[in-house]
ROMAR-460372 format. One record per atom (N, C-alpha, C): residue in one letter; x, y, z. Coordinates in steps of 0.02 Angstrom, whole numbers, plus 50000, padded with zeros to 5 digits. Each point is the difference from the previous one (the first is absolute). Example, Ala and Ser with C-alpha at 12.3 -4.5 7.8 and 13.67 -1.06 7.14 Angstrom:
! residues 2
A506604971650390/A499555005950000/A500455006050000/S499825005349964/S500425005950003/S499615005550037/
END
This chain:
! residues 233
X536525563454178/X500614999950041/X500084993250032/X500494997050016/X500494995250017/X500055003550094/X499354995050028/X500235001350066/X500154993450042/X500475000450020/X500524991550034/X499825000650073/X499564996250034/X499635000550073/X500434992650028/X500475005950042/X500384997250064/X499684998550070/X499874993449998/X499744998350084/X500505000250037/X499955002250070/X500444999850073/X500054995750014/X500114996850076/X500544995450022/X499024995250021/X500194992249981/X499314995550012/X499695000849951/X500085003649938/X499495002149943/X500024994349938/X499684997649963/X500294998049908/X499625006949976/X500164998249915/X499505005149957/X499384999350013/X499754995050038/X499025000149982/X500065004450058/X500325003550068/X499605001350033/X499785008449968/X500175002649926/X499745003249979/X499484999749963/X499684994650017/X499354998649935/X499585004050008/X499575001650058/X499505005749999/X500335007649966/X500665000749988/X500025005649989/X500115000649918/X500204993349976/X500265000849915/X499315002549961/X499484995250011/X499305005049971/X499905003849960/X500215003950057/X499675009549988/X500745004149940/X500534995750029/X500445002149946/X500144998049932/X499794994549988/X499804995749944/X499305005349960/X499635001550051/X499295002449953/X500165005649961/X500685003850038/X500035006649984/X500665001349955/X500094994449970/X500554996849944/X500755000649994/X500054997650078/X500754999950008/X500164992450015/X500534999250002/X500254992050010/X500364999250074/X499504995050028/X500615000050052/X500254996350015/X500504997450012/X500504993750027/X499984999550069/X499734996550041/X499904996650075/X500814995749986/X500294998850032/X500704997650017/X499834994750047/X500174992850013/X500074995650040/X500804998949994/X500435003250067/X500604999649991/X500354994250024/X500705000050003/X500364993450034/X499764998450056/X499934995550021/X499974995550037/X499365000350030/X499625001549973/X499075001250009/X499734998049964/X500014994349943/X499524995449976/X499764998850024/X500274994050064/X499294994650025/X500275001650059/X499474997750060/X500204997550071/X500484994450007/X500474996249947/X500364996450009/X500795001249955/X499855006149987/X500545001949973/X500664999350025/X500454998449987/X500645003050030/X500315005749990/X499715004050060/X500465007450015/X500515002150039/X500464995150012/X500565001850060/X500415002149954/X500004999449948/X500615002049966/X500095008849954/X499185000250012/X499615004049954/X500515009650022/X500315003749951/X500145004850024/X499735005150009/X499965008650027/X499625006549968/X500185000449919/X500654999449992/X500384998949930/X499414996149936/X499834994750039/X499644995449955/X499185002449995/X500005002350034/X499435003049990/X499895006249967/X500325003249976/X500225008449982/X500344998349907/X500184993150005/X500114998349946/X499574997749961/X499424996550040/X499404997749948/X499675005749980/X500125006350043/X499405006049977/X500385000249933/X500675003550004/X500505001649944/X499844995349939/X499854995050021/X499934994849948/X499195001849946/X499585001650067/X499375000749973/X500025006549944/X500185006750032/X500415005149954/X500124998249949/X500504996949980/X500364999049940/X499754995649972/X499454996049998/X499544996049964/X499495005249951/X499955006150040/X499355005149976/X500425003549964/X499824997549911/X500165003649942/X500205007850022/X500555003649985/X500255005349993/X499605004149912/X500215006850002/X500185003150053/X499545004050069/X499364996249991/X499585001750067/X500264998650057/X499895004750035/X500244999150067/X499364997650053/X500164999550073/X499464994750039/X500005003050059/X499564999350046/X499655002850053/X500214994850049/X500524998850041/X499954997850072/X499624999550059/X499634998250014/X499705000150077/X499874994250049/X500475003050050/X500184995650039/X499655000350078/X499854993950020/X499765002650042/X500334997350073/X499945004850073/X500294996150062/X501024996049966/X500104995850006/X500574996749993/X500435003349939/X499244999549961/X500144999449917/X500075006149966/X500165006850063/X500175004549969/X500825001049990/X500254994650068/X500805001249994/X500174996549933/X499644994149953/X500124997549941/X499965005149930/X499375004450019/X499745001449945/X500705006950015/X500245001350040/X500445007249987/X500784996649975/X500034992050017/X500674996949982/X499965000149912/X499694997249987/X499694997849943/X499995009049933/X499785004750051/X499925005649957/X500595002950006/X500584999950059/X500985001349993/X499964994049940/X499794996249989/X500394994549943/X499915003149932/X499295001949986/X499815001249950/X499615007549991/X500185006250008/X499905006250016/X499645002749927/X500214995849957/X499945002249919/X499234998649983/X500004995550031/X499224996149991/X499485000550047/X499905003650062/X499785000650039/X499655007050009/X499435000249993/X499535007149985/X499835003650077/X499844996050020/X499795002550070/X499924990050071/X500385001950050/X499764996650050/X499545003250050/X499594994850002/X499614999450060/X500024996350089/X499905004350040/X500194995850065/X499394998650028/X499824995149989/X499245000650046/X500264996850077/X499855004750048/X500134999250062/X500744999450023/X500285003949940/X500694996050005/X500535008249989/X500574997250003/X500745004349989/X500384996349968/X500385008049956/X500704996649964/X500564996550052/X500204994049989/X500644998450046/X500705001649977/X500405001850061/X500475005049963/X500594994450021/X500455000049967/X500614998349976/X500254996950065/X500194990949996/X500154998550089/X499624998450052/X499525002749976/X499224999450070/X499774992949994/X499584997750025/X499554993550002/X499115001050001/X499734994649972/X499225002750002/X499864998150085/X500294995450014/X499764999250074/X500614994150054/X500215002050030/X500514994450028/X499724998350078/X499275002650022/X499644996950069/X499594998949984/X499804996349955/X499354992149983/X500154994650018/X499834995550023/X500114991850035/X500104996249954/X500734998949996/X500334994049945/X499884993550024/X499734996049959/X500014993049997/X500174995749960/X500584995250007/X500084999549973/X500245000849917/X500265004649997/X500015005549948/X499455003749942/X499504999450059/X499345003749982/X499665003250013/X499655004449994/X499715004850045/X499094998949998/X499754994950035/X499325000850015/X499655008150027/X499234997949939/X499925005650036/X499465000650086/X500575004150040/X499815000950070/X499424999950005/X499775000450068/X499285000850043/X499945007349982/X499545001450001/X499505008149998/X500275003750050/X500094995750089/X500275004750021/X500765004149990/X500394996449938/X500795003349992/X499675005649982/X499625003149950/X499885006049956/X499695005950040/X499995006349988/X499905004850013/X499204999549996/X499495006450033/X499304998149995/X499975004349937/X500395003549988/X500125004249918/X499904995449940/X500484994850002/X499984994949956/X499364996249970/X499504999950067/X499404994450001/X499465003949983/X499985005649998/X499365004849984/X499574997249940/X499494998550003/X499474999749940/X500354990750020/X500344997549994/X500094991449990/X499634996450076/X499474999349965/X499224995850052/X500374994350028/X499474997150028/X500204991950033/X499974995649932/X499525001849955/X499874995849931/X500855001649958/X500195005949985/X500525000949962/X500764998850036/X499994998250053/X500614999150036/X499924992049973/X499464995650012/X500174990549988/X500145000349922/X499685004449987/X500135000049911/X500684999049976/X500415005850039/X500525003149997/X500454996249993/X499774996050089/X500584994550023/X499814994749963/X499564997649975/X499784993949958/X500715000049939/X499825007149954/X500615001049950/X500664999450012/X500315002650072/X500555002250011/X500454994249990/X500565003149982/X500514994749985/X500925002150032/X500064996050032/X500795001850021/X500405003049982/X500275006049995/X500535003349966/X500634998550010/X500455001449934/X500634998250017/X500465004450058/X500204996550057/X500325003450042/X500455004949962/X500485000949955/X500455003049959/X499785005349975/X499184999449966/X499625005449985/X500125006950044/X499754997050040/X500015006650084/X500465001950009/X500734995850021/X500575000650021/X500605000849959/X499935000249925/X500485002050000/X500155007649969/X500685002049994/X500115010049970/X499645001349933/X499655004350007/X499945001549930/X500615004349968/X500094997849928/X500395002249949/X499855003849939/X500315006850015/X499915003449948/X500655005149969/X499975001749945/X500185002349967/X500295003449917/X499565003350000/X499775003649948/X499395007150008/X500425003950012/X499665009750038/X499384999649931/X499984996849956/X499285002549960/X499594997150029/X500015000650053/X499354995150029/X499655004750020/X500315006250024/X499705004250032/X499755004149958/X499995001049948/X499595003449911/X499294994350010/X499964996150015/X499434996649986/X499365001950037/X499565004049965/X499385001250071/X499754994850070/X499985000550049/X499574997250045/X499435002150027/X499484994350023/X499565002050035/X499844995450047/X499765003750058/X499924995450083/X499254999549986/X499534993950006/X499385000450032/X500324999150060/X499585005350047/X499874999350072/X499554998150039/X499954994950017/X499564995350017/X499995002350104/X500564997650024/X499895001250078/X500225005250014/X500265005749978/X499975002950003/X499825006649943/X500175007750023/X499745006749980/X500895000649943/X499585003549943/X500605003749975/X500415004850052/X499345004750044/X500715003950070/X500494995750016/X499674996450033/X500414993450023/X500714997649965/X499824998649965/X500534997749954/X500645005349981/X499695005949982/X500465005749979/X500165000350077/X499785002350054/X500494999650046/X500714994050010/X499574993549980/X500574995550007/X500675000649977/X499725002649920/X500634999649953/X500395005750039/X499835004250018/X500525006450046/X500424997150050/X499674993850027/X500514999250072/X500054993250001/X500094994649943/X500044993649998/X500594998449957/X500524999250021/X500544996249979/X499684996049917/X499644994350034/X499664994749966/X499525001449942/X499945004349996/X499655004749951/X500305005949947/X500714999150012/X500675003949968/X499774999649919/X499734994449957/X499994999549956/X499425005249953/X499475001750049/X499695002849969/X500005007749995/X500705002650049/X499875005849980/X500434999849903/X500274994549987/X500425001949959/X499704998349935/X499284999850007/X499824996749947/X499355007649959/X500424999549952/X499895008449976/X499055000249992/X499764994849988/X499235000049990/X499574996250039/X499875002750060/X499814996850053/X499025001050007/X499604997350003/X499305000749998/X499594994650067/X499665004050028/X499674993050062/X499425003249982/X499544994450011/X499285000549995/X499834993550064/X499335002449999/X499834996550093/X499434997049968/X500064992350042/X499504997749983/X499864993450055/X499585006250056/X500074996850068/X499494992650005/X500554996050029/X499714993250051/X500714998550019/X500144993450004/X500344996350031/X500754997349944/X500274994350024/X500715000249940/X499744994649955/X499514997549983/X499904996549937/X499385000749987/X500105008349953/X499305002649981/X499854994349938/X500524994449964/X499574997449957/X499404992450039/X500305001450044/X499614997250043/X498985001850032/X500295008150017/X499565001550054/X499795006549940/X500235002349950/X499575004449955/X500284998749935/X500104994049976/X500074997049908/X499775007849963/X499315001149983/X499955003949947/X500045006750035/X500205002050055/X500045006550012/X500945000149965/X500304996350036/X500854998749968/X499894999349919/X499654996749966/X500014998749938/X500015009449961/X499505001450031/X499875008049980/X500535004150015/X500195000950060/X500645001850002/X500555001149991/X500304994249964/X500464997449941/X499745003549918/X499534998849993/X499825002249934/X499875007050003/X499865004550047/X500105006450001/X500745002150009/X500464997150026/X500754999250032/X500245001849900/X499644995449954/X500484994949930/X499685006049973/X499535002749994/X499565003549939/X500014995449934/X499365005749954/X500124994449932/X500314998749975/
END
């Protein structure tokens, strides 16, 4: 299987390297994504859109010989891409994955209260985040973290997501739940506006797989396993 690994907002494709591995051993392919405007620390991203980013996934898609279809998983940011990307292409899309993440629904934004600079979004001090967020990420894996991190495009965060095309909602999903409980969550979807999308999504699956919001961070091969139990053979 054809699985396309979406990093969140500060991410490239390597920050999935501990996790490709275990999915490689167990003979699937996976595509790590380094999207717009996240090459280098000197990139120019002011210009960079959500659009442009949702288009390189699409792009990556339609590179992977038909008629196999491909495994999405997105994680934090990169789930509002990986659900744009699967309204684009519904035909080709087997199952998404949200690690730590939600479908974004039609209009919404991944985040519009992060500290713009300059039309970039550094990533904040430890104290912006929740103590949910930081669980399992040490004093060693936080410099790591920030060592990697790279500016996101302000536009990324801020601007609507766009969709349309209802086969999106035929496409299976699944939540790893990382900070929180599947209860949890199923309560959310009952009384969260912001969460509208998933009642409508006919194949809905969460599996828990407790620490903090960047388990490829703070549990690589526990997430690696997870995913590959998520894909089956």
């Amino acid at each position: 299987m054809d699985i396309v690994l979406i990093p969140g907002l500060w991410l490239d494709g390597s920050s999935w390297a501990d996790v490709v591995p275990a999915l490689e051993a167990a003979g699937h392919r996976p595509h790590p994504v380094t999207l717009p405007g996240m090459e280098s620390r000197d990139a120019d991203r002011s210009t960079i859109t959500l659009r442009d980013q949702v288009q390189a996934v699409i792009d990556v898609i339609d590179t992977i010989a038909p008629p196999g279809k491909v495994v999405l998983a997105g994680h934090s940011g990169g789930g509002a891409i990986a659900y744009a990307a699967t309204d684009a292409r519904p035909e080709r899309v087997d199952r998404v994955i949200y690690v730590d993440s939600f479908p974004l629904g039609e209009g919404s934004v991944i985040n519009d209260e992060l500290p713009v600079v300059g039309g970039e979004i550094p990533l904040p001090d430890w104290s912006a985040f929740e103590p949910e967020d930081l669980v399992d990420l040490d004093e060693e894996k936080r410099q790591a973290f920030r060592r990697r991190a790279l500016p996101a495009p302000a536009r990324v965060a801020t601007d609507r997501q766009q969709l349309s095309d209802e086969r999106r909602y035929d496409v299976p999903a699944t939540i790893i739940a990382c900070e929180f409980t599947g209860d949890m969550l199923r309560g959310w979807i009952a009384n969260e506006p912001g969460l509208a999308e998933l009642t409508r999504i006919r194949s809905l699956d969460i599996v828990e797989l407790p620490t903090g919001h960047w388990p490829q961070f703070t549990k690589p091969n526990e997430l690696a396993a997870t995913i590959l139990r998520v894909v089956g053979d």
